[in-house]
C-alpha positions in Angstrom: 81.5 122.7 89.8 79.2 124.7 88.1 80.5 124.3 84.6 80.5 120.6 84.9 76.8 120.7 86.1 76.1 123.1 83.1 77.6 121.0 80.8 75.6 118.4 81.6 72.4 120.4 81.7 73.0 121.0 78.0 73.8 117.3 77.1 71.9 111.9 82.8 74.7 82.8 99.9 71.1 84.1 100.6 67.7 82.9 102.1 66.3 82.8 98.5 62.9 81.5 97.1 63.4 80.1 93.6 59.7 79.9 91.8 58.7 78.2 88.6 55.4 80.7 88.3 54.8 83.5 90.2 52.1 86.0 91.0 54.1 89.1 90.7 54.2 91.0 87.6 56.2 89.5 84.9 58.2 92.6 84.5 59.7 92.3 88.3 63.1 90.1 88.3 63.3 90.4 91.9 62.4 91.6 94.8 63.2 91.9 99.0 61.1 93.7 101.3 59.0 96.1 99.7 61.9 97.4 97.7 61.4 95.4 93.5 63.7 95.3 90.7 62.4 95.6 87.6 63.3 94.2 84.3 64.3 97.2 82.4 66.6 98.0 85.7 67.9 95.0 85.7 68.5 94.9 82.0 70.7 98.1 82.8 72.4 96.3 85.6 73.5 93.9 83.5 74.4 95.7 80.8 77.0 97.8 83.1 78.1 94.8 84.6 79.1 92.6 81.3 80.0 95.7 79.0 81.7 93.0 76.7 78.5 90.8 76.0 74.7 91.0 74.8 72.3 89.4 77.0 71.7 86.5 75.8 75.5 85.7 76.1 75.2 86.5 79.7 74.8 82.9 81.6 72.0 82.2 84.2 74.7 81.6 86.9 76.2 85.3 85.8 72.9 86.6 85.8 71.6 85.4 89.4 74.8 86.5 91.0 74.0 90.2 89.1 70.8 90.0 90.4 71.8 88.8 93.9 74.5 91.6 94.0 71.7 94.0 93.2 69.2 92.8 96.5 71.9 93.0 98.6 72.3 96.9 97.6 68.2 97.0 97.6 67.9 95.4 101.3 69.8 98.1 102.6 67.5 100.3 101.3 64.7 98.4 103.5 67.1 99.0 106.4 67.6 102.2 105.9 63.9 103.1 105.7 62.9 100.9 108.7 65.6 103.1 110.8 63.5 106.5 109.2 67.2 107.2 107.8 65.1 109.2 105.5 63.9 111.6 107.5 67.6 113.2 108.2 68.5 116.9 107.4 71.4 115.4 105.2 69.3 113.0 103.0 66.5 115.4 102.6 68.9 118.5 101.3 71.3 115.7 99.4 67.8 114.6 97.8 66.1 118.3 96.7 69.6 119.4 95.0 70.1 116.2 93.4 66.0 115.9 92.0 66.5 119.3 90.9 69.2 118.6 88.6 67.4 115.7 87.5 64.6 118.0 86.5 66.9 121.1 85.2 68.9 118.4 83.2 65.5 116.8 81.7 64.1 119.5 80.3 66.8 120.3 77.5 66.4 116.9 77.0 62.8 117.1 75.8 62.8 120.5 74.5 66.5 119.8 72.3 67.6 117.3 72.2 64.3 115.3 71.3 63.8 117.8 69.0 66.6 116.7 66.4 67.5 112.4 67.8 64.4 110.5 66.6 63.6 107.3 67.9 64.0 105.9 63.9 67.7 107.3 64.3 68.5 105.5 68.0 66.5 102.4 66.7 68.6 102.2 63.5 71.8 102.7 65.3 70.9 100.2 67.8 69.9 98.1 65.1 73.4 98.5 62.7 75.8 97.8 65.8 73.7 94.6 66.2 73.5 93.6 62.7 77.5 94.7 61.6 76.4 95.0 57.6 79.0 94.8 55.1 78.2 97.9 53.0 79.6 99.8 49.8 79.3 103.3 49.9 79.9 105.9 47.8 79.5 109.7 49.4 78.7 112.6 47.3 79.7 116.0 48.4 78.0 119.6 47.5 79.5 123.2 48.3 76.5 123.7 51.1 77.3 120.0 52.7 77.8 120.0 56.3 80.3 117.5 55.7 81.4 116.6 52.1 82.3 119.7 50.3 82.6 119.3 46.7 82.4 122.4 44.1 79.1 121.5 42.7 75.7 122.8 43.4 72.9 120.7 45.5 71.1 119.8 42.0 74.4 118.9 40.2 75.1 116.2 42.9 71.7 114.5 42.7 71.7 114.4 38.7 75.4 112.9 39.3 74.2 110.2 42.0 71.4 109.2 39.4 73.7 108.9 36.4 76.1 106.6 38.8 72.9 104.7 39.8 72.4 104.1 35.7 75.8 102.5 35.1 75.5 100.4 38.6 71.7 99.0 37.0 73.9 98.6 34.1 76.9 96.5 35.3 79.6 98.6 36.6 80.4 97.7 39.6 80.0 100.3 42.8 83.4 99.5 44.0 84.9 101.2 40.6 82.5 104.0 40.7 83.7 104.9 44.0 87.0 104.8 43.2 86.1 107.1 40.2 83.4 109.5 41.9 83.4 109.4 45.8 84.2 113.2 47.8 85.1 111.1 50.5 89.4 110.3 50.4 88.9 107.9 52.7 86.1 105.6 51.0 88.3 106.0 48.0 90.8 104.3 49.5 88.9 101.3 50.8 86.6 101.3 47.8 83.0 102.3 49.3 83.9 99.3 51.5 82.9 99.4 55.2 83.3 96.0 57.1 81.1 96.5 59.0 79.5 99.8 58.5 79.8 101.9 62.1 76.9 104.1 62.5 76.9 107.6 63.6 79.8 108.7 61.1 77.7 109.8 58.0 74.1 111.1 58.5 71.7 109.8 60.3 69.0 109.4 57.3 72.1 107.3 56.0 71.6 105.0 59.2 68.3 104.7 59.0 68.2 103.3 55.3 70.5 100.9 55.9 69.0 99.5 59.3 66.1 98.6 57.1 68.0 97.4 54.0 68.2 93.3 52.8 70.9 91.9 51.8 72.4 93.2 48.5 69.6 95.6 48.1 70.6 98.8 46.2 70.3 102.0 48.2 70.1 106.1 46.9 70.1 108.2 46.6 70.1 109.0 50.2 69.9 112.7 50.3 70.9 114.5 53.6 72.2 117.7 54.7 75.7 116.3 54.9 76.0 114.9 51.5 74.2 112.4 49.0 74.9 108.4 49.5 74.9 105.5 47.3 75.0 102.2 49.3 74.5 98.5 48.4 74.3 96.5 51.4 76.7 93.3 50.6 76.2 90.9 53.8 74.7 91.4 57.5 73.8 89.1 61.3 69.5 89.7 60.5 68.2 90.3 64.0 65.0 92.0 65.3 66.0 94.8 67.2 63.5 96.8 68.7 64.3 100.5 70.7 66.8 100.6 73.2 65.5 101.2 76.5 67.2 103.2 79.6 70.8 103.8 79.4 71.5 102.2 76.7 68.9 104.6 74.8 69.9 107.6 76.2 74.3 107.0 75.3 72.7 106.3 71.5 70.8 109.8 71.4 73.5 111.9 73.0 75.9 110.1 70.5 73.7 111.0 67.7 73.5 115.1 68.9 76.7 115.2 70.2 77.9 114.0 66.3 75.4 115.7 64.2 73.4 118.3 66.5 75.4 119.8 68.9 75.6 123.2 66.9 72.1 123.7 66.5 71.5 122.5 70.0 73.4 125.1 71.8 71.8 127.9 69.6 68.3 126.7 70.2 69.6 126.0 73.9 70.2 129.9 74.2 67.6 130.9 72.4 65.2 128.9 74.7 67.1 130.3 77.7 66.4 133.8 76.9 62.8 132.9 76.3 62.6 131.8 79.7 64.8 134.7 81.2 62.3 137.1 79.9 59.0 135.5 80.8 60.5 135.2 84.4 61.9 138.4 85.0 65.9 137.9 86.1 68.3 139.9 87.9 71.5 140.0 89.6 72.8 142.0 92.4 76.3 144.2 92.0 75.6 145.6 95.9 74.6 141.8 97.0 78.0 140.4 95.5 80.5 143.1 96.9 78.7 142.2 100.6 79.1 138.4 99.3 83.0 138.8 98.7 83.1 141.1 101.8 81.5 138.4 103.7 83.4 136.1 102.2 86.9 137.8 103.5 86.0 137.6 106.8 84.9 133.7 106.7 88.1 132.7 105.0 90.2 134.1 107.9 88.4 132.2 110.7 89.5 129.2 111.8 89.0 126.5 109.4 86.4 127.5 107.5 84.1 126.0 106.3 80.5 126.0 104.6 78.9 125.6 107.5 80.7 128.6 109.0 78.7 131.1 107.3 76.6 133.1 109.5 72.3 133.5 109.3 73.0 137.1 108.8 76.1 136.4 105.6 73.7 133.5 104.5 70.3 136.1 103.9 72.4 138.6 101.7 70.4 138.9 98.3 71.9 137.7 95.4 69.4 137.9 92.2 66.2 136.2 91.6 64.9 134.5 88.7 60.9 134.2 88.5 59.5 134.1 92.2 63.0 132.1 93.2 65.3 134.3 95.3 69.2 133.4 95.3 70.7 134.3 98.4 74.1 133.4 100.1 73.0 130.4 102.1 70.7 128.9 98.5 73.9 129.9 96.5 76.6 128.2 99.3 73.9 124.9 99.4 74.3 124.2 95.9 77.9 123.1 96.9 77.1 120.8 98.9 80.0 121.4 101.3 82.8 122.3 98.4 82.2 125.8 98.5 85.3 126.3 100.9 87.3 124.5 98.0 85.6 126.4 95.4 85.3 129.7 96.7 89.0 130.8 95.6 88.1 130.7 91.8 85.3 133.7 92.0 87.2 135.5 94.7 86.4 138.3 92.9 83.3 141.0 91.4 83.6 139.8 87.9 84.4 135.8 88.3 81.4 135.9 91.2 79.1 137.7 88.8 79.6 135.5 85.8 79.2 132.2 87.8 76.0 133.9 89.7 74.7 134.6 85.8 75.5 131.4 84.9 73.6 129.6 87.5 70.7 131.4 87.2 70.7 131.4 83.6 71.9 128.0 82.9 70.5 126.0 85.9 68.2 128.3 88.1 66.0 129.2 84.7 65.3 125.8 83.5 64.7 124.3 86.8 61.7 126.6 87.2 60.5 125.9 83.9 61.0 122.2 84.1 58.6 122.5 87.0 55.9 124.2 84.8 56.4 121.7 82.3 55.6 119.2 85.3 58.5 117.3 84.1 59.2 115.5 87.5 55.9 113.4 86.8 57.5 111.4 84.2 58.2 108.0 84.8 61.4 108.2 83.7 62.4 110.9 85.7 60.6 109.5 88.5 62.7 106.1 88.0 65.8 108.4 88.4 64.7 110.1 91.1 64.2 106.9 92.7 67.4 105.9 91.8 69.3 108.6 93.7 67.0 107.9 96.8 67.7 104.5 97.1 71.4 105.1 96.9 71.7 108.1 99.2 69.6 105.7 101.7 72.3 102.8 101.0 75.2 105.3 101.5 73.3 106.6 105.0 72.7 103.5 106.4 76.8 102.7 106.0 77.4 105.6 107.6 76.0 105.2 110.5 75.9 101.1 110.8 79.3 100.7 109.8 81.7 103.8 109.5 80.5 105.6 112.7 80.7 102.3 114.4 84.2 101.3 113.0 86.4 103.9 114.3 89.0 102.6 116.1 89.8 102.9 120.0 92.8 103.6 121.5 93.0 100.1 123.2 92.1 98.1 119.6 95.5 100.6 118.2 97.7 98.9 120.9 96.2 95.7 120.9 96.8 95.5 117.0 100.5 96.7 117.5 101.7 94.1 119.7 100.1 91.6 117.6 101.6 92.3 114.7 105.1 94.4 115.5 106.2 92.0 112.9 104.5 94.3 110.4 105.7 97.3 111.3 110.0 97.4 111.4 112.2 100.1 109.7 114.2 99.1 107.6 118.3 99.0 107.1 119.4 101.9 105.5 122.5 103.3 104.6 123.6 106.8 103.6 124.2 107.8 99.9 125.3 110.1 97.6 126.2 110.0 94.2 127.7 111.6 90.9 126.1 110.6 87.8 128.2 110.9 84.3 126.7 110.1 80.9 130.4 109.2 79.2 132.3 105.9 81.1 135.9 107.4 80.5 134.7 110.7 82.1 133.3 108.8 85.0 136.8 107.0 85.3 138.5 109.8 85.8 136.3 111.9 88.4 136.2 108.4 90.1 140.0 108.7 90.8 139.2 112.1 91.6 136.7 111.2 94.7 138.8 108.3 96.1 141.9 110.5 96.3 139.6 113.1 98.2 136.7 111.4 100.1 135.6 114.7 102.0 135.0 116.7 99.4 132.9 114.4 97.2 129.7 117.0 97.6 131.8 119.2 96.0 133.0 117.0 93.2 128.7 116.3 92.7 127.9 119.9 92.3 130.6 120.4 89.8 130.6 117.6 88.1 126.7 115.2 88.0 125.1 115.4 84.9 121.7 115.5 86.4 120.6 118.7 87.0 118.2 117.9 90.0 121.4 116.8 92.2 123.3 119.3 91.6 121.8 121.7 94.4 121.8 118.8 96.8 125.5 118.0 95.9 124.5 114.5 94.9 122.9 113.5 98.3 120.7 111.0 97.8 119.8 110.8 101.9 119.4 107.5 103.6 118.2 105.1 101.5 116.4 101.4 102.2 117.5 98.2 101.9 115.1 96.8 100.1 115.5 99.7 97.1 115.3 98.4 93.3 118.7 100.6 91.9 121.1 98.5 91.5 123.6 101.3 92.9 122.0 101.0 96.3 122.1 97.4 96.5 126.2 98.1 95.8 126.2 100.8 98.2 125.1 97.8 100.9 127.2 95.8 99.7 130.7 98.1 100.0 129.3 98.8 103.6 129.7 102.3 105.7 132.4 105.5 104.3 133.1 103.3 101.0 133.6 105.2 97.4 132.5 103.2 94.5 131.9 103.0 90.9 132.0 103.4 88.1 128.8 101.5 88.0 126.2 101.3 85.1 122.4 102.5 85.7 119.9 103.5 83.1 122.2 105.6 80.9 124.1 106.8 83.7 127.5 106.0 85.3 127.6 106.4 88.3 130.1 107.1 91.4 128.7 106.3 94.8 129.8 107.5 98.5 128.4 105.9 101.0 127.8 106.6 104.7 126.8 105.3 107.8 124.1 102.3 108.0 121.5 102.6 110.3 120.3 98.8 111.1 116.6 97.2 111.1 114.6 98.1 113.9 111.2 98.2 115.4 109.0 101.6 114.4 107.5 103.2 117.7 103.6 103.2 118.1 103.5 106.7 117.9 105.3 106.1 114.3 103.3 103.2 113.1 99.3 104.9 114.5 98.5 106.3 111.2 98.7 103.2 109.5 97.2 100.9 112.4 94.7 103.4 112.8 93.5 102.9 108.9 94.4 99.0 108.9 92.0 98.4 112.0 89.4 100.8 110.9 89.3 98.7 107.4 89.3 95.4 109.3 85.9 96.3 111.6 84.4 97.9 108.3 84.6 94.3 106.6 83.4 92.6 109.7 80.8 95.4 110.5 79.2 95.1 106.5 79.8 90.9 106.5 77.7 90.9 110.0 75.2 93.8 108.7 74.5 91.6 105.8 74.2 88.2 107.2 71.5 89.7 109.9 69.6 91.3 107.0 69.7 87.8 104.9 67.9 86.5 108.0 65.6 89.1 108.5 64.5 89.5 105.0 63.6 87.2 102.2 65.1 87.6 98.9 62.7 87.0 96.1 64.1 85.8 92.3 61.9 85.4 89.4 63.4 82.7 88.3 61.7 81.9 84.8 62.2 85.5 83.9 66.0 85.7 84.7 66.7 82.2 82.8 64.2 83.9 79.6 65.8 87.2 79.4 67.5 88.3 75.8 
C-alpha cells in the first residue's frame, strides 16, 4: 500500500429547465441543488467520457446526456448532505486521510516537478498533438548528450549543424543531409521524416520550436541538453491552442518529467526530503516496533482479526515522530484504512516494519507537514480535488445506506424467488469419465484394444500410458462431467451411454480413449444448494429497483438546471 502511495507522492428523463440566457455565471454548465458543475469540470467529464474525440466533435445530444449523467451523481450529493451523511465517523476519517494525500502528493508537484515542466513545454505539446505537423529532422549527437551520443565535442556539433544549415540555404535538400549526417539510426532510415511529429520523444526545447513554427519555416539550430536539431516544418492542421487545463494538463506535465526529468526529480526529491527531515527533527522507535510486532502476535491469533481489533492500550504504543506529529499504532493502523489485517504479513518483522515506518515518515509523514506550512490546501486547485473526493465519498455513503443496507435479502424473498424460478436452477446430466490421451493415432490404436479387452483396469492403463502429465496421478479421471460440456469427447461419452470404452477419437492434438461411467440424470438443485446464488441474484434485483426509485424521487424533489447556450458553444 505504502509503496504505491509513495510512488505517487513522487509523481493525482429529468425535470430539466432548458434556458436561452441565464443569470448564473457563464462558467457553470449546470447545476441541481446547491451542488454546480463547472465548465472546466465538465470539460474533464467529457474528455473521460469520449477519449476518442475533441470537443467540438462531441454532439449536443452526447453532451447533455454527459452532463445529465453527471447531476444525477451531483443530486446525490444534495441527498446525502440533507441526511448530515457528512457528519459520520467513516466519511470524516475517509476524508482527512484522503485530503492529506492530496496535500502530501501536491507539494512535490510544486516544489519538482514545476520546477523542470513549464507551461511553454505542456502548451507546445498540447499544441503539436493538435496540430500533427509533418516535419524533417535531423538530430545531432555530442559525447555529453543525454540522448544522442556521438564522439564529438559540444562545440564541434554546433559548427557541424551551421555548416549543414549553409548547404540547406544553399539547395541541398534536408532529407539527404540527414541521410548523410543524422546520430539518430532511426531518422536515418525515414529520412528526418516524421508524419506527424509525436512530441515528448526528443527535447522539450525541440517541442516548443516547432509548436510555434509556420509552414516550411527552417528551424536550428535547436540546442538542448539531449542533442542539437535541424527541423523544417513541411505541412500542419493551424489551430489556436491555448494551455490545457485540469487533467488533461496534469497527464502532459507528468509525461514530459516522467520522459525527460524523472532522474533529476528523484535526486532533488531526496534532497528536499532530508531538508525537511532535519528542520523537523525525525525519529523512529526500535523499543516501539518490537512491542508493535509483539502486539501484533497476539492480534493475529484472535478470532478473525481485524483492524478494528486492536486494543486502546496496542493502539497508544509510540512509533516515531516527525516535527510535532507523533506516529503511533492506532495513526500507523488508520492509514490502512481497514487493509492492515491484509497487509500486516509483509512487515511481520523488525527490519520490513522499520523500513516501511521510515518510509512513511520520510516519504509521506514529512511532506504532509510541510505541505501544510506551505498552506498548500488553499489552492484552488487542490481545493477543487478535495472537493472532488467529498462529493464522491458522500455519493458512495448515501448508497450505502439508501440502497445496499436496505437490499439485503430476507429469508422469505430467497424462498419466494426459488419457487418462481426452479426453472433456473436444475443440475444438469452428467455422466462419469475418464480418459487416456495419446499424441501418435497408431499408439492410441493399440492401447485402445488394450482397454476394451480389460475394462477394469483402465485407471491403470491411464497412469501408465496418457501423455498428459496432469492425469497421470488421477489415472485419467476426469470425474463427472456435464452435459452441456464443449469437448467433443464428452459429447461422445453421452452419446455411447453408461460402462462404454471408446475411441480413438481426435481432440486438440490428442487421441483420445474414453471410459465412461454411470449417468446421473437432470434434476432440480435443493434450496440449500441454489441460496448463494439466489441470495446475490435478489440482492442485485432490489439494488436496481432501490437506485431506479432513489432517483426518480430525487428527479421530483430537485430541479436540474442546464446551461443550455454554454453546452451547445463549448469547443
Amino acid at each position: 500500500m505504502f509503496t504505491i502511495l509513495f510512488r505517487f507522492l513522487i509523481l493525482v428523463s429529468l425535470t430539466i429547465i432548458l434556458v436561452s440566457a441565464c443569470s448564473e455565471s457563464p462558467e457553470v454548465v449546470g447545476k441541481v441543488g446547491g451542488e454546480r458543475i463547472n465548465l472546466q469540470e465538465f470539460q474533464e467529464t467529457l474528455r473521460s467520457e469520449y477519449r476518442d474525440k475533441k470537443t467540438n466533435e462531441i454532439s449536443f445530444e452526447e453532451r447533455k446526456k454527459a452532463l445529465l449523467k453527471a447531476l444525477e451523481s451531483r443530486v446525490k450529493v444534495v441527498k446525502a448532505k440533507e441526511l448530515n451523511l457528512q457528519d459520520k465517523p467513516e466519511y470524516n476519517e475517509f476524508i482527512d486521510i484522503r485530503q492529506d494525500r492530496i496535500l502530501a502528493s501536491k507539494l512535490p508537484d510544486i516544489l519538482i516537478t514545476d520546477k523542470f515542466v513549464t507551461e511553454n513545454m505542456i502548451r507546445a505539446y498540447s499544441k503539436l498533438q493538435t496540430t500533427r505537423p509533418r516535419v524533417i529532422l535531423l538530430s545531432l549527437g555530442f559525447e555529453d548528450s543525454k540522448y544522442l551520443k556521438a564522439p564529438r565535442s559540444l562545440d564541434e556539433t554546433i559548427k557541424l549543424a551551421e555548416y549543414v544549415l549553409k548547404q540547406i540555404r544553399n539547395g541541398t535538400n534536408l532529407m539527404n543531409l540527414t541521410e548523410q549526417y543524422s546520430d539518430d539510426e532511426n531518422g536515418r532510415k525515414m529520412r528526418g521524416i516524421y508524419d506527424p511529429f509525436s512530441p515528448g520523444v526528443f527535447d522539450p526545447q525541440l517541442d516548443i520550436e516547432l509548436s510555434m513554427a509556420k509552414e516550411n519555416q527552417l528551424l536550428g539550430p535547436i540546442k538542448t541538453p539531449r542533442g542539437i536539431f535541424i527541423a523544417q516544418v513541411i505541412s500542419l492542421n493551424p489551430v489556436e491552442a491555448g494551455l490545457p487545463v485540469g487533467g488533461e494538463k496534469d497527464r502532459i506535465k507528468w509525461q514530459i518529467f516522467n520522459k525527460f526529468y524523472r532522474q533529476e526529480g528523484d535526486q532533488l526529491h531526496k534532497e528536499l526530503t532530508e531538508k525537511f527531515k532535519t528542520e523537523l527533527g525525525w525519529e523512529i522507535s526500535d523499543s516501539g516496533i518490537e512491542q508493535f510486532l509483539a502486539a501484533i502476535q497476539v492480534w493475529s491469533q484472535g478470532p478473525q482479526p481485524s483492524d478494528k481489533s486492536f486494543t486502546d492500550e496496542q493502539r497508544a504504543i509510540y512509533l516515531g515522530k516527525v516535527g510535532k506529529t507523533t506516529i503511533t499504532v492506532g495513526s500507523f493502523i488508520k492509514e490502512f484504512q481497514g487493509s492492515f489485517s491484509s497487509n500486516y504479513i509483509r512487515m511481520n518483522n523488525p527490519v520490513d516494519m522499520k523500513k516501511v515506518l521510515v518510509d512513511y515518515s520520510e516519504r509521506y509523514l514529512t511532506w504532509l507537514i510541510k505541505a501544510k506550512e506551505h498552506k498548500v490546501q488553499e489552492l484552488p486547485d487542490v481545493q477543487y480535488q478535495i472537493n472532488k473526493v467529498e462529493n464522491e465519498r458522500l455519493a458512495e455513503l448515501l448508497d450505502k445506506y439508501e440502497i445496499q443496507e436496505k437490499s439485503t435479502p430476507t429469508p422469505e424473498e430467497i424462498v419466494s424467488y426459488y419457487q418462481a424460478n426452479q426453472s433456473k436452477y436444475l443440475e444438469p446430466k452428467k455422466i462419469r469419465v475418464w480418459e487416456i490421451a495419446i499424441k501418435d493415432q497408431e499408439q492410441a490404436a493399440k492401447i485402445y484394444k488394450k482397454a476394451v479387452n480389460n475394462f477394469s483396469d483402465f485407471e491403470n492403463l491411464a497412469q501408465q500410458y496418457t501423455e498428459k502429465a496432469s492425469m497421470k496421478n488421477r489415472k485419467g479421471d476426469l470425474g463427472y462431467q456435464n452435459a452441456g460440456s464443449p469437448r467433443s469427447v464428452i459429447k461422445a461419452a453421452f452419446e455411447a451411454g453408461e460402462n462404454k470404452i471408446i475411441g480413438p477419437l481426435e481432440e486438440n492434438n490428442f487421441f483420445y480413449i474414453i471410459r465412461t461411467g454411470d449417468i446421473q440424470p437432470e434434476r432440480q438443485k435443493t434450496l440449500a444448494e441454489a441460496e448463494p446464488v439466489i441470495k446475490a441474484a435478489v440482492h442485485k434485483e432490489k439494488q436496481d429497483r432501490l437506485r431506479q426509485q432513489l432517483m426518480k424521487d430525487l428527479q421530483k424533489e430537485y430541479i436540474f438546471w442546464i446551461n443550455e447556450p454554454l453546452l451547445r458553444k463549448l469547443s
